[in-house]
mmCIF file as gemmi writes it, N, C-alpha and C atoms, coordinates in Angstrom:
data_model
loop_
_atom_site.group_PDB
_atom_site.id
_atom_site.type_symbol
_atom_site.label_atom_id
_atom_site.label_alt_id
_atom_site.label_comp_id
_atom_site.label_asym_id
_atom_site.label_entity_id
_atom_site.label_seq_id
_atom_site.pdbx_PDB_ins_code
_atom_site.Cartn_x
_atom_site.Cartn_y
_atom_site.Cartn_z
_atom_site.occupancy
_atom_site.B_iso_or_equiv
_atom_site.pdbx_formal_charge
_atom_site.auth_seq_id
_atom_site.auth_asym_id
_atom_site.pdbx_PDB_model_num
ATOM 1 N N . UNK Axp A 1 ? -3.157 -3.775 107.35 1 0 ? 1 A 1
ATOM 2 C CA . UNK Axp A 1 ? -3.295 -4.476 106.097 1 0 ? 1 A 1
ATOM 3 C C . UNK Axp A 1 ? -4.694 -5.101 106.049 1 0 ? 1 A 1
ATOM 4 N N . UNK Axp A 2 ? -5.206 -5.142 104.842 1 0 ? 2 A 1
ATOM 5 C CA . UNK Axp A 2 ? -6.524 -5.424 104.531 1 0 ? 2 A 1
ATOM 6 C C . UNK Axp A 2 ? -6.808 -6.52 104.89 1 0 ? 2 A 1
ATOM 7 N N . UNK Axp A 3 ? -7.491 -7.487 104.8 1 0 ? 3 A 1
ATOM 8 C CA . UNK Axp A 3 ? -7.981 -8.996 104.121 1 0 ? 3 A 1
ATOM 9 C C . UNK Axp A 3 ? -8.007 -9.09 102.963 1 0 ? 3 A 1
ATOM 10 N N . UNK Axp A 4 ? -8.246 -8.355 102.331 1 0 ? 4 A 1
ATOM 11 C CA . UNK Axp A 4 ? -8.393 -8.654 100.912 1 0 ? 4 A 1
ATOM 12 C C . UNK Axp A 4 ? -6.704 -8.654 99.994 1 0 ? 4 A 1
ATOM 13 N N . UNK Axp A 5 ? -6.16 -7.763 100.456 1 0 ? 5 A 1
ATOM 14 C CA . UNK Axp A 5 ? -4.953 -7.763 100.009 1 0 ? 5 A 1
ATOM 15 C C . UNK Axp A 5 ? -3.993 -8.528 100.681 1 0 ? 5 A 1
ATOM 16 N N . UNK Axp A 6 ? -4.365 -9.123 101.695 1 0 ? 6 A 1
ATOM 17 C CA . UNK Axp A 6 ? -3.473 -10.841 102.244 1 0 ? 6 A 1
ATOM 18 C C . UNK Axp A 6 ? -4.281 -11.785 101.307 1 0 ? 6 A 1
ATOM 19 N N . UNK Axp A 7 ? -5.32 -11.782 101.344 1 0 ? 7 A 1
ATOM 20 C CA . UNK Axp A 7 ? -5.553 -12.73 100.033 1 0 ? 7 A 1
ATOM 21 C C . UNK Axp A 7 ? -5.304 -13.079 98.695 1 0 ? 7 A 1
ATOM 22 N N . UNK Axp A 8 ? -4.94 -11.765 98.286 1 0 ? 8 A 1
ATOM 23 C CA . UNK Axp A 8 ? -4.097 -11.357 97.073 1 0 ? 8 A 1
ATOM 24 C C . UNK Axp A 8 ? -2.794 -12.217 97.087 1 0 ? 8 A 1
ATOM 25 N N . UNK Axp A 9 ? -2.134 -11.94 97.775 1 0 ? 9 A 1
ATOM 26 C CA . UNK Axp A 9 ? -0.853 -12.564 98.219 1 0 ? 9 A 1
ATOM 27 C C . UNK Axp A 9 ? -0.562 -14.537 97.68 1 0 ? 9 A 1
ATOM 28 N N . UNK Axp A 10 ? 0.528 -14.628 97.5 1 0 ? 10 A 1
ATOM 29 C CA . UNK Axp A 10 ? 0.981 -16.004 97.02 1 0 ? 10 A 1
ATOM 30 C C . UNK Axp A 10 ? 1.599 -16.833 97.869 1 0 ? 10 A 1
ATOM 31 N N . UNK Axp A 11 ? 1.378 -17.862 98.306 1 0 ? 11 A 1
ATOM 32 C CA . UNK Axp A 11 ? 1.493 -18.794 99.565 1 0 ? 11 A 1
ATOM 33 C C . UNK Axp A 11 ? 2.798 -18.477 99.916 1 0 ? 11 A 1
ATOM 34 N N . UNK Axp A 12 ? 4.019 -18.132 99.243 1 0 ? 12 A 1
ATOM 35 C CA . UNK Axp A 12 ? 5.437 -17.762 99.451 1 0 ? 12 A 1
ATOM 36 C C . UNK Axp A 12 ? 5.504 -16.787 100.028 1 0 ? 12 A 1
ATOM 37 N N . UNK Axp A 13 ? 4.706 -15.548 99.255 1 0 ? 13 A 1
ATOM 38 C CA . UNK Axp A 13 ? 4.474 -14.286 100.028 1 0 ? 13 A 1
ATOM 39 C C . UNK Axp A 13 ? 3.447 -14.149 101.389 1 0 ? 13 A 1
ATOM 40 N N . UNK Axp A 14 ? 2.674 -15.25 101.386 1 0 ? 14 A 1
ATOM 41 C CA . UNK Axp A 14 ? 2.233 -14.91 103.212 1 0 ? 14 A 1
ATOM 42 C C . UNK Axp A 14 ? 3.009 -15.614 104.169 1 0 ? 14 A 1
ATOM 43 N N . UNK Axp A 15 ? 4.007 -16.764 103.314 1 0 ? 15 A 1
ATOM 44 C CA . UNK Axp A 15 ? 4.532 -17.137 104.639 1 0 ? 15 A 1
ATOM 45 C C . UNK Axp A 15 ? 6.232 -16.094 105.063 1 0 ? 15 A 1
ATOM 46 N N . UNK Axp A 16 ? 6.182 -15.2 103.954 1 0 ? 16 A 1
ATOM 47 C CA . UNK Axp A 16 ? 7.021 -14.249 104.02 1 0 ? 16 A 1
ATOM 48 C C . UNK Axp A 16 ? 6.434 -12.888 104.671 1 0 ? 16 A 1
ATOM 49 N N . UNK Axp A 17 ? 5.436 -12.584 104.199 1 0 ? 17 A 1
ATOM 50 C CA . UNK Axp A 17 ? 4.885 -11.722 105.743 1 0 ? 17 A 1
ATOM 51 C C . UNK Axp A 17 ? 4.558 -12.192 106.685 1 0 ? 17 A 1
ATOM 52 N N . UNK Axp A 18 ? 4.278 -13.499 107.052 1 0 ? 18 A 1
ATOM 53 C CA . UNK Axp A 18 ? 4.125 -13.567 108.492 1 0 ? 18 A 1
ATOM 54 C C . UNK Axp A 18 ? 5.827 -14.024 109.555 1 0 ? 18 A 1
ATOM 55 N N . UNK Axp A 19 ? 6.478 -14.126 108.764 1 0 ? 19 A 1
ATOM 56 C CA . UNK Axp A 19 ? 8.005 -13.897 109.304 1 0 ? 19 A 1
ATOM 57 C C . UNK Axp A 19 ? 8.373 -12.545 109.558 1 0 ? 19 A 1
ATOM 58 N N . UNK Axp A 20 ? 7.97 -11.935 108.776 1 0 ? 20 A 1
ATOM 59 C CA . UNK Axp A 20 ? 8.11 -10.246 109.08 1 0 ? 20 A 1
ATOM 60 C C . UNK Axp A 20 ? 7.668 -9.654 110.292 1 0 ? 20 A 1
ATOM 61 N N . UNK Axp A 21 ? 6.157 -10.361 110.221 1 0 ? 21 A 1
ATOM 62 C CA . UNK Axp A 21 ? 5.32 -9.737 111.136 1 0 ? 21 A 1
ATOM 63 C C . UNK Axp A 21 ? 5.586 -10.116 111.99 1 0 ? 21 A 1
ATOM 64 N N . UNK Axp A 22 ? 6.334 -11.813 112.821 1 0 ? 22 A 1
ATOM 65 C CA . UNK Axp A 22 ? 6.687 -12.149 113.702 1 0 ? 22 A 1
ATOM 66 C C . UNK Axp A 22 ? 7.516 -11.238 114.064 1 0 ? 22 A 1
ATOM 67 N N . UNK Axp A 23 ? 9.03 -11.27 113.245 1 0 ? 23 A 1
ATOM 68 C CA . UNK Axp A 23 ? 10.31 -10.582 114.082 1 0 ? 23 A 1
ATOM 69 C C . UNK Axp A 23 ? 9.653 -8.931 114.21 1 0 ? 23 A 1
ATOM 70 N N . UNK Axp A 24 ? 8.784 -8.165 113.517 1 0 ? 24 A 1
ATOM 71 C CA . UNK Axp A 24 ? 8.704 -6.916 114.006 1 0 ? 24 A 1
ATOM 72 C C . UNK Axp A 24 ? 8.018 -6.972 115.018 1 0 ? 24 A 1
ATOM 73 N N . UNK Axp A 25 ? 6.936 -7.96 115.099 1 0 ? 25 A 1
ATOM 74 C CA . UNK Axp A 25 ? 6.471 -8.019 116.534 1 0 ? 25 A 1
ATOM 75 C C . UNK Axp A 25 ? 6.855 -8.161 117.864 1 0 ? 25 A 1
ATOM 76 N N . UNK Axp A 26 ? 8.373 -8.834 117.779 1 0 ? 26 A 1
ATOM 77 C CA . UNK Axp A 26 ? 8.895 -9.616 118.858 1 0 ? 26 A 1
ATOM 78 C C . UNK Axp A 26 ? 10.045 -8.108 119.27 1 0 ? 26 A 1
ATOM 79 N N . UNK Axp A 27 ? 10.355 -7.584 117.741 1 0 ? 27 A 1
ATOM 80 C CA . UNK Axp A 27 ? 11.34 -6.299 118.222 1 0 ? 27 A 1
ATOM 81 C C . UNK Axp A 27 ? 10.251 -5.664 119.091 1 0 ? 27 A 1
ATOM 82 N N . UNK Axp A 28 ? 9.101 -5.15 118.713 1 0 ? 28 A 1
ATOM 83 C CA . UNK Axp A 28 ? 7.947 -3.881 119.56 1 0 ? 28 A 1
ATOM 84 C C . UNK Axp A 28 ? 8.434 -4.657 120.637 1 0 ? 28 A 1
ATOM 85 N N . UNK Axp A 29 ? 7.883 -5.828 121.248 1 0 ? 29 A 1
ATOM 86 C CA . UNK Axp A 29 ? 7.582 -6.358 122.667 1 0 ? 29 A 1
ATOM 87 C C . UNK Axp A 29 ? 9.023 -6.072 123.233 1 0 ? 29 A 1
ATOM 88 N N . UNK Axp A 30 ? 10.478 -6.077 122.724 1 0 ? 30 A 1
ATOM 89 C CA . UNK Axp A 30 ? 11.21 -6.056 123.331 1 0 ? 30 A 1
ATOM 90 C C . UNK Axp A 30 ? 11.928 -4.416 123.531 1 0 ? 30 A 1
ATOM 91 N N . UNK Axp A 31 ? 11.296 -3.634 122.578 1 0 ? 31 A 1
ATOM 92 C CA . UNK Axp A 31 ? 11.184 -2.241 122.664 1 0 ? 31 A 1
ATOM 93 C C . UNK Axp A 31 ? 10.271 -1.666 124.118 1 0 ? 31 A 1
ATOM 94 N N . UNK Axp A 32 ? 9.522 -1.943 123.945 1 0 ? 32 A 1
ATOM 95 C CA . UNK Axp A 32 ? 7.953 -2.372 125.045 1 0 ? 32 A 1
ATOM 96 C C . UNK Axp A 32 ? 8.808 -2.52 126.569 1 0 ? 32 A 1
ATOM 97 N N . UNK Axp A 33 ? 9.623 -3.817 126.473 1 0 ? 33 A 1
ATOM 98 C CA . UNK Axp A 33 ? 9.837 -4.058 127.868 1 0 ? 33 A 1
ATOM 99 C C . UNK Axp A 33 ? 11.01 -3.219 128.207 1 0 ? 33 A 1
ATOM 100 N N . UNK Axp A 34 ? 11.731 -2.764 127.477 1 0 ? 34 A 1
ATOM 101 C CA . UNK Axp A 34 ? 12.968 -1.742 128.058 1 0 ? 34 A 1
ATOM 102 C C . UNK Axp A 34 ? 12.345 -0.072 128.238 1 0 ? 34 A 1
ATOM 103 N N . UNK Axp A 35 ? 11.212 0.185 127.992 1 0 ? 35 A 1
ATOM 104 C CA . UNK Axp A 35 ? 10.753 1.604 127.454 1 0 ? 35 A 1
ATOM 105 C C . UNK Axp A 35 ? 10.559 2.134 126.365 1 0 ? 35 A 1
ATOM 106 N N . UNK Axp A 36 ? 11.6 1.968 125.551 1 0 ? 36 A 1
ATOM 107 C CA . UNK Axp A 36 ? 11.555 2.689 124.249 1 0 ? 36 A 1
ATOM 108 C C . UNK Axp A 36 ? 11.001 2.36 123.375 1 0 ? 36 A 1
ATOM 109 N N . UNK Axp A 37 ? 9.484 2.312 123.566 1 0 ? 37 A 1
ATOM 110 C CA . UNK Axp A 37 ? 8.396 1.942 122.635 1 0 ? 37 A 1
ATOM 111 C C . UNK Axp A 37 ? 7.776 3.481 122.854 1 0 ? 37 A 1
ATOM 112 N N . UNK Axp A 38 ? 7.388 4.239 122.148 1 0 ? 38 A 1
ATOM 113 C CA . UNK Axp A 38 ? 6.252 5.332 121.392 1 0 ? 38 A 1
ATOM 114 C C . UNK Axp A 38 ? 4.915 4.911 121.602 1 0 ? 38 A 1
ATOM 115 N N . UNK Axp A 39 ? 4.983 4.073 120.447 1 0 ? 39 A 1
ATOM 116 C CA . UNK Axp A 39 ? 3.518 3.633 119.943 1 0 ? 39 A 1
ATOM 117 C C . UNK Axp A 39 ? 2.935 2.324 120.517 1 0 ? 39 A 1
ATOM 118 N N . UNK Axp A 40 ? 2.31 2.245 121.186 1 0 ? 40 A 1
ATOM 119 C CA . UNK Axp A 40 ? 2.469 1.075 122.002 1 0 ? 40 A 1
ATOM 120 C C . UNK Axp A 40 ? 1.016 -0.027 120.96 1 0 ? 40 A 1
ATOM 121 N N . UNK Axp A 41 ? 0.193 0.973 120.317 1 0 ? 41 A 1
ATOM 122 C CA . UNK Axp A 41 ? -1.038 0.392 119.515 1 0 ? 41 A 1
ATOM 123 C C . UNK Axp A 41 ? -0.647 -0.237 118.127 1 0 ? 41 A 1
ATOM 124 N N . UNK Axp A 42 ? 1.241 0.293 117.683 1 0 ? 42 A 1
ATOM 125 C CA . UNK Axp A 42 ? 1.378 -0.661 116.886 1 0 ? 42 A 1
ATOM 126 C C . UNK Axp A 42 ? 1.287 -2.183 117.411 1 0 ? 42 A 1
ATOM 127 N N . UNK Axp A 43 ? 2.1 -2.603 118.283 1 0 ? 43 A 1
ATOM 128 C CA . UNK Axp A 43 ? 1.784 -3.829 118.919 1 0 ? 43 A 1
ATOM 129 C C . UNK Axp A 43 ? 0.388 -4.741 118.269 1 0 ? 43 A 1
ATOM 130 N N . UNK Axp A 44 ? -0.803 -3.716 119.045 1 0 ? 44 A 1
ATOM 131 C CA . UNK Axp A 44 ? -2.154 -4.313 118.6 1 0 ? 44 A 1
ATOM 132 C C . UNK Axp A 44 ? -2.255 -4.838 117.068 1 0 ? 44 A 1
ATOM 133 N N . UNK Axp A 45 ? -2.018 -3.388 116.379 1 0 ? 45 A 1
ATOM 134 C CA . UNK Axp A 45 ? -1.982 -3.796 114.457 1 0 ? 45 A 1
ATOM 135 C C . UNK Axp A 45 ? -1.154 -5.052 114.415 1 0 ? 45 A 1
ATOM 136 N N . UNK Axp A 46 ? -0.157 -4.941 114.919 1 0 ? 46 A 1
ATOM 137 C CA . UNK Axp A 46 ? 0.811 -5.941 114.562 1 0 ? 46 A 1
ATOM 138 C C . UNK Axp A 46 ? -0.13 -7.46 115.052 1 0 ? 46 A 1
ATOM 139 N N . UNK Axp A 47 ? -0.439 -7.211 115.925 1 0 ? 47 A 1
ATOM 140 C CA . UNK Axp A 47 ? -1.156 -8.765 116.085 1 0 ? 47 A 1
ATOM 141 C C . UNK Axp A 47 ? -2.297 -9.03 115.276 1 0 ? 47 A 1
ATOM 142 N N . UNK Axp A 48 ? -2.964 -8.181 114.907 1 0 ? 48 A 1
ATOM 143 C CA . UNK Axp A 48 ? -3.989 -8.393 113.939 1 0 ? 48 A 1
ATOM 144 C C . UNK Axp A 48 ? -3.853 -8.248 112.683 1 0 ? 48 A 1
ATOM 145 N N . UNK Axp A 49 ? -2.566 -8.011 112.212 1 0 ? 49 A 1
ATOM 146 C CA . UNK Axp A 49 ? -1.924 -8.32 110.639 1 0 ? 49 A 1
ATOM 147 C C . UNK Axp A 49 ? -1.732 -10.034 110.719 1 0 ? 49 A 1
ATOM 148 N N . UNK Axp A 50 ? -0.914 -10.137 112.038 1 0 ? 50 A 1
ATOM 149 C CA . UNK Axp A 50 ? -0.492 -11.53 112.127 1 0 ? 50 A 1
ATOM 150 C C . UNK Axp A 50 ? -1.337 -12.774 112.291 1 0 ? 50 A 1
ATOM 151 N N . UNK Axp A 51 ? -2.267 -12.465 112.471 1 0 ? 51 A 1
ATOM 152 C CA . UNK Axp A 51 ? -4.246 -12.882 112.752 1 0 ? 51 A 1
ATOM 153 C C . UNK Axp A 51 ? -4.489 -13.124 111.121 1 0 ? 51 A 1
ATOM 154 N N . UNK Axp A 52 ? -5.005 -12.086 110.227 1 0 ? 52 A 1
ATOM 155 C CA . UNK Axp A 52 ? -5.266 -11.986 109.196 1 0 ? 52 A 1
ATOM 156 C C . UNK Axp A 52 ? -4.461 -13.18 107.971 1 0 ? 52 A 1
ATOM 157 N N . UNK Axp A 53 ? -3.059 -12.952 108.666 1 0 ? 53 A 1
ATOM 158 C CA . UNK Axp A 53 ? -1.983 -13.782 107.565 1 0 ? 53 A 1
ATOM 159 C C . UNK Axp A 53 ? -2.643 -14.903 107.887 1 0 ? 53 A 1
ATOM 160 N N . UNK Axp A 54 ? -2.278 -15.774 109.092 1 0 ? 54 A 1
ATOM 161 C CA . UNK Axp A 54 ? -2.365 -16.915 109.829 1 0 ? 54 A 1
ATOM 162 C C . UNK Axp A 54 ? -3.857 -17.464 109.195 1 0 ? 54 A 1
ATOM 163 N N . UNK Axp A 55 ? -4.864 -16.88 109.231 1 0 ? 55 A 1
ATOM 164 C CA . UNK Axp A 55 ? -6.347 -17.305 109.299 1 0 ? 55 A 1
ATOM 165 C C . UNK Axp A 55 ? -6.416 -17.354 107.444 1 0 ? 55 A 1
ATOM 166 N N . UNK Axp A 56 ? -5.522 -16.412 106.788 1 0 ? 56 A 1
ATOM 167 C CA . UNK Axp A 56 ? -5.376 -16.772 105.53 1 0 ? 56 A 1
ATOM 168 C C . UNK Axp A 56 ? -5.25 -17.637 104.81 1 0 ? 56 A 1
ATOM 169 N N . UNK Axp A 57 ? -3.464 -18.588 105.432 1 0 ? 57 A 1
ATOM 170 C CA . UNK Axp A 57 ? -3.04 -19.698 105.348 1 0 ? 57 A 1
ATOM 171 C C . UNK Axp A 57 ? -4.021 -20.816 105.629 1 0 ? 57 A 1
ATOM 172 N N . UNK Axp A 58 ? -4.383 -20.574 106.834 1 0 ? 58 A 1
ATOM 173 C CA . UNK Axp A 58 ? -5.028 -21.801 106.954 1 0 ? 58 A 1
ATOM 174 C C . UNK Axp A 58 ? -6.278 -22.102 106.316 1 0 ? 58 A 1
ATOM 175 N N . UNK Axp A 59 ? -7.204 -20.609 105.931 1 0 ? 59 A 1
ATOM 176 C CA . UNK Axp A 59 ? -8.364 -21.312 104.768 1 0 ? 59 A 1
ATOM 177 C C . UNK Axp A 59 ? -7.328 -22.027 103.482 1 0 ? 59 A 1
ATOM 178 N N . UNK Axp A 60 ? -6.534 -21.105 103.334 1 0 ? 60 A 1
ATOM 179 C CA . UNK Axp A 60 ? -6.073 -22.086 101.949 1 0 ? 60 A 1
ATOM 180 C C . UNK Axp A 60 ? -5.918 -23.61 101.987 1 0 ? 60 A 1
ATOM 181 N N . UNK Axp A 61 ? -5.058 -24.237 103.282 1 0 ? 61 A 1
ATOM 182 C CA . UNK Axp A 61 ? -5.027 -25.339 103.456 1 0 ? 61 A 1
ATOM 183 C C . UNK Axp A 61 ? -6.234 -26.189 103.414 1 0 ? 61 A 1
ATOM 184 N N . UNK Axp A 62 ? -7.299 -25.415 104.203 1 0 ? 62 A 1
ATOM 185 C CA . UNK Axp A 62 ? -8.731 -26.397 104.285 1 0 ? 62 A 1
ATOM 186 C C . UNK Axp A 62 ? -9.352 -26.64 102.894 1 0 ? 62 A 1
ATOM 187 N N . UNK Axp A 63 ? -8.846 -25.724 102.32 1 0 ? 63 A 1
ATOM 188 C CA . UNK Axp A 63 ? -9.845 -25.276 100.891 1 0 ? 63 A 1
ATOM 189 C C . UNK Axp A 63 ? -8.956 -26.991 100.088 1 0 ? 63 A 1
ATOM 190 N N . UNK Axp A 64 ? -7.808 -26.629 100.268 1 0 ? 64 A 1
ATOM 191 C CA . UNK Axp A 64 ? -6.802 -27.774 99.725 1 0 ? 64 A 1
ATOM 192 C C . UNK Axp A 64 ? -7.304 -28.994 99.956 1 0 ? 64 A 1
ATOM 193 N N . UNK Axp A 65 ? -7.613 -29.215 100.876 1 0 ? 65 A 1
ATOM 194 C CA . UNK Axp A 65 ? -8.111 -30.771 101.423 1 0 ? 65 A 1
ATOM 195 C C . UNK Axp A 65 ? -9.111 -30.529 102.39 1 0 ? 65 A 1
ATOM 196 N N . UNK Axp A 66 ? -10.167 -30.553 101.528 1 0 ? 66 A 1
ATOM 197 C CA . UNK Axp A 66 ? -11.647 -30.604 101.833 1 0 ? 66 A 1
ATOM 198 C C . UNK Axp A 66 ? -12.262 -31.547 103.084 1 0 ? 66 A 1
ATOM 199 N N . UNK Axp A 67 ? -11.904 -32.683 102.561 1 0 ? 67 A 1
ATOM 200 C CA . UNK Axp A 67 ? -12.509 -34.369 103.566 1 0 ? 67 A 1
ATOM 201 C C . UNK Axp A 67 ? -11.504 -34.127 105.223 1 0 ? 67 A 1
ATOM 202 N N . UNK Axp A 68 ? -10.407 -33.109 105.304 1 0 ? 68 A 1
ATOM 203 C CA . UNK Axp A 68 ? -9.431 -32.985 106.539 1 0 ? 68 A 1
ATOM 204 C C . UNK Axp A 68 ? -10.651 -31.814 107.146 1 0 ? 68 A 1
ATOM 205 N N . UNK Axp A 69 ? -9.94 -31.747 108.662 1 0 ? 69 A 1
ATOM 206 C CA . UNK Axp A 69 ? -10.401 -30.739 109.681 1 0 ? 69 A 1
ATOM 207 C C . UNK Axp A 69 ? -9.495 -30.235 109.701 1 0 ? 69 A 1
């Protein structure tokens, strides 16, 4: 997934993909540790969708309240 099209997205809808992206992430890792993982580079995407959301949210917040760190 892009950056640009997580930015697109509506504060409801990123904190609804990044729930997604958690539990599919947590299924791979537990796919991962029994064997029956394939693709082992979804993993990677998956963490860097979950990167993208996260770093999304939080400009919005800063943008929100400027005078905060």
């Amino acid at each position: 997934m892009k950056i640009q099209e997580i930015r697109e997205l509506s504060p409801e809808e990123l904190e609804q993909k990044e729930r997604e992206l958690r539990r599919e992430l947590f299924n791979l890792k537990f796919r991962k540790a029994t064997g029956q993982l394939d693709n082992t580079a979804r993993l990677r995407l998956l963490k860097r969708d979950l990167a993208r959301v996260l770093t999304s949210m939080r400009e919005r917040r800063l943008s929100a309240s400027p005078g905060e760190k």
